[in-house]
Each structure stands twice: as structure tokens, then as C-alpha cells.
ROSE-866602 format. One record per atom (N, C-alpha, C, O): x, z, y. Coordinates in pm, whole numbers, padded with zeros to 5 digits, always signed. Layout:
N
XZY;...
end
This chain:
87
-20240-07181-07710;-20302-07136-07834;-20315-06983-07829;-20218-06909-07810;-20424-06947-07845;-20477-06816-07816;-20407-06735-07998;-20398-06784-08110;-20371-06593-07940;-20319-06525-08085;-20428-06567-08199;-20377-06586-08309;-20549-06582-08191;-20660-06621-08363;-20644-06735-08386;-20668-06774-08500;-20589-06845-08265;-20607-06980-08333;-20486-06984-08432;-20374-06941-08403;-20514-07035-08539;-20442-07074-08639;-20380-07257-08638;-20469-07342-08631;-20289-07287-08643;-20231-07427-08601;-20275-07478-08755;-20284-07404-08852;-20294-07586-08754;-20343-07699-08848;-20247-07802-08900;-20178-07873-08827;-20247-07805-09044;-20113-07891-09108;-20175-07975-09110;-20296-07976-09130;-20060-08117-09078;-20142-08189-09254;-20058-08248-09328;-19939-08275-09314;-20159-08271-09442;-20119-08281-09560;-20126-08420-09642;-20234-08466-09678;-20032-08466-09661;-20002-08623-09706;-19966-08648-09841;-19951-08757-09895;-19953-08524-09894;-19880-08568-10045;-19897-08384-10107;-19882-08278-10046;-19930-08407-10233;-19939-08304-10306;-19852-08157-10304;-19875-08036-10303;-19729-08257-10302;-19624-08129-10211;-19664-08118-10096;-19766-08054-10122;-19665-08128-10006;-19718-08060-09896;-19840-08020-09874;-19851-07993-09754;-20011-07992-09974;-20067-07874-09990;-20029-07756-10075;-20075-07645-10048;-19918-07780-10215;-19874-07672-10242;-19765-07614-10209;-19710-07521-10267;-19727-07674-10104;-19616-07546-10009;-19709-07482-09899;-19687-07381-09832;-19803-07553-09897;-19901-07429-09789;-19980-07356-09866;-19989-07240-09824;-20044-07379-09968;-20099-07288-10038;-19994-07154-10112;-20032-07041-10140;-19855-07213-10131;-19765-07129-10153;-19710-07007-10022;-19643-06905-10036;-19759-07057-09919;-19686-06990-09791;-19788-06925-09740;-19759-06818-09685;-19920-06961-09741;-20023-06879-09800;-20049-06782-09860;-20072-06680-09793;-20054-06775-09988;-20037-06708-10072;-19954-06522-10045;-19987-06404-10039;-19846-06600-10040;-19713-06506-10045;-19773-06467-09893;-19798-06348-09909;-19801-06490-09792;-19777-06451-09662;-19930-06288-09678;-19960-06188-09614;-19961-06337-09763;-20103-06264-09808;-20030-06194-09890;-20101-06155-09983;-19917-06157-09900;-19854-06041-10033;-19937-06066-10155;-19948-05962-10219;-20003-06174-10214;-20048-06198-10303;-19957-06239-10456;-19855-06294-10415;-19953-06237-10551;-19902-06275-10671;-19988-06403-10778;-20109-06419-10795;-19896-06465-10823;-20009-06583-10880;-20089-06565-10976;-20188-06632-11004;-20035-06447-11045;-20142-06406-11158;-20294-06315-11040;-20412-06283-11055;-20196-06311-10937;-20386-06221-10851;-20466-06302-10760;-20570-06276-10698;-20393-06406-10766;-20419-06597-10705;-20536-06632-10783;-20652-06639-10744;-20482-06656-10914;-20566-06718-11011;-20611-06685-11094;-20614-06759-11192;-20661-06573-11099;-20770-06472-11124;-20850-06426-11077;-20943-06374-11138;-20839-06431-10936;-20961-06479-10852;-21005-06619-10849;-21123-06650-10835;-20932-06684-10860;-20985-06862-10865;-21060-06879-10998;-21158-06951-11012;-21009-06815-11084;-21059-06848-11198;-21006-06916-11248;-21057-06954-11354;-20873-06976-11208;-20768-07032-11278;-20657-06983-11362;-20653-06865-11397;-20545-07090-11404;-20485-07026-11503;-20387-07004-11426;-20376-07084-11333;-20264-06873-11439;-20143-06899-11369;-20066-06973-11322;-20002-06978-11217;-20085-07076-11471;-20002-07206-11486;-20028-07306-11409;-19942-07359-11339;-20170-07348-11413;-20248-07438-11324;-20152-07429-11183;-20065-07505-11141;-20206-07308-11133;-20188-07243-10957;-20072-07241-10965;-20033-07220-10851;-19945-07254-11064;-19789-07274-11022;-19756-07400-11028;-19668-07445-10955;-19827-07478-11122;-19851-07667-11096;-19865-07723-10967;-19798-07814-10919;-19973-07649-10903;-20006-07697-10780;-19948-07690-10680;-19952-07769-10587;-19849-07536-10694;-19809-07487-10568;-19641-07590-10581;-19575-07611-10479;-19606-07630-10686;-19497-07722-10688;-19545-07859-10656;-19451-07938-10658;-19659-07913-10629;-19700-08058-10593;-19716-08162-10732;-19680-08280-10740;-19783-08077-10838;-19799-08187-10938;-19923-08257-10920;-20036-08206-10922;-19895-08375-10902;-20045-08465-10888;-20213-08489-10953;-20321-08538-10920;-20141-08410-11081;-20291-08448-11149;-20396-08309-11170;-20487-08286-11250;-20340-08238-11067;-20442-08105-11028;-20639-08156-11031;-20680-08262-10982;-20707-08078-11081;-20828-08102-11054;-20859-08048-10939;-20799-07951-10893;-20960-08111-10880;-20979-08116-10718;-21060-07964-10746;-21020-07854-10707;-21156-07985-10806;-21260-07821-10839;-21160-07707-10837;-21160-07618-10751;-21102-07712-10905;-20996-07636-10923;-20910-07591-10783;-20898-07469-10786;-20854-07641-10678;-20787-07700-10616;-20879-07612-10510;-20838-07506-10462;-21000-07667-10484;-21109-07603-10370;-21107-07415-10383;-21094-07335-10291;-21127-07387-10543;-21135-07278-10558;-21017-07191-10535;-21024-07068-10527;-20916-07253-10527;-20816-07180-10497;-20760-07144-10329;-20709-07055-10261;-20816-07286-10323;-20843-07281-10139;-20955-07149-10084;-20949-07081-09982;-21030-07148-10170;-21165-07073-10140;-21117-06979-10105;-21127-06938-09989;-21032-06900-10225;-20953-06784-10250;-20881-06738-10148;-20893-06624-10104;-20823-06801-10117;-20717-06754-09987;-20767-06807-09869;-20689-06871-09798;-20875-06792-09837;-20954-06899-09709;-20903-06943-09604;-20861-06915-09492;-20930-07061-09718;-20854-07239-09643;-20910-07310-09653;-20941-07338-09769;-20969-07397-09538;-21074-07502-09550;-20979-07623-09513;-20874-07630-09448;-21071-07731-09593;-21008-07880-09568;-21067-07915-09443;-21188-07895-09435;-21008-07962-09345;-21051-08069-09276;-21031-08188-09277;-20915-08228-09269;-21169-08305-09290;-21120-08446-09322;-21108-08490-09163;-21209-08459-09099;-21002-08560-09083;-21017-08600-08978;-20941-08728-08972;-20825-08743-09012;-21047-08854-08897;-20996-08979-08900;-20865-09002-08820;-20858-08959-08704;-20765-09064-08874;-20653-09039-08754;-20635-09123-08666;-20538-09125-08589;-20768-09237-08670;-20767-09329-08567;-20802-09269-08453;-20743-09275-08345;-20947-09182-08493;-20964-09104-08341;-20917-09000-08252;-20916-08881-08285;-20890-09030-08174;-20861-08946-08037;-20921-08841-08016;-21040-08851-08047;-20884-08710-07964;-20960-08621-08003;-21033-08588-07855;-21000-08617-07740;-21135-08524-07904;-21259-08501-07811;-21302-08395-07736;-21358-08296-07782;-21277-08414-07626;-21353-08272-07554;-21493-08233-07499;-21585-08306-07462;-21486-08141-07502;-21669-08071-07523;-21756-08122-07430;-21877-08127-07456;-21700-08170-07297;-21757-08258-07245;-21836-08400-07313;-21958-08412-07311;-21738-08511-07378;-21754-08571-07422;-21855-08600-07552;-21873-08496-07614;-21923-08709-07607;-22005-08727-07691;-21974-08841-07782;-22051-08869-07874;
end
């Protein structure tokens, strides 16, 4: 893994996107009121989430991802992964 690649979680349960968005966050010297004020969220919301409460709105949720740029990847976990060769 080259120093830019960034390693890839995943994420199975609500707690475990808001401990990465939390480790995130903070690793960015960021504060949640400067989190979610750029998201356009409420403090409260973005401290809901970052504890794993389930009934987060997804809109919500993206924008906060946006914020600290973090993209979802959907990947099937049946498949095997592919090299550039391959089609």
C-alpha cells in the first residue's frame, strides 16, 4: 500500500460508520459544531450518528460524509476481486 492509498472499512452496523466518521472527524482537528455546520446539520444530529443511533436520515448522513470526504462504496461480497487485466 503506497503512502495515498487510504485502507477501506467496512461497515455493518451503525456503530461502526459513526466511529469512523468520529475518527474522521477528530483526526481532521475538526469539532462537531464545525462538522455540522458545514453539513448543514444539527450538532445533535452529527453526535447521534457518531454514537450509532439507527434512525439517522440517510440525506443527512451523505452530507456529512460529503463534509469530511468520504465516499460509500457499495461492494458485493460475493465477488472476488478483480484485476485490471480481467473483465
Amino acid at each position: 500500500m503506497t503512502s495515498n492509498t487510504k485502507p477501506f472499512k467496512t461497515i455493518q452496523t451503525t456503530k461502526d460508520l459513526g466511529q469512523i466518521i468520529r475518527e474522521i472527524r477528530k483526526s481532521k482537528g475538526l469539532t462537531i459544531q464545525a462538522v455540522s455546520g458545514l453539513a448543514n446539520t444539527s450538532p445533535r444530529f452529527l453526535s447521534e450518528l457518531e454514537r450509532g443511533k439507527e434512525t439517522a436520515e440517510i440525506g443527512k448522513v451523505l452530507k456529512v460524509l460529503s463534509t469530511l470526504g468520504l465516499d460509500i462504496v457499495i461492494k458485493d461480497r460475493s465477488s472476488r476481486p478483480v484485476s485490471g487485466r480481467e473483465k
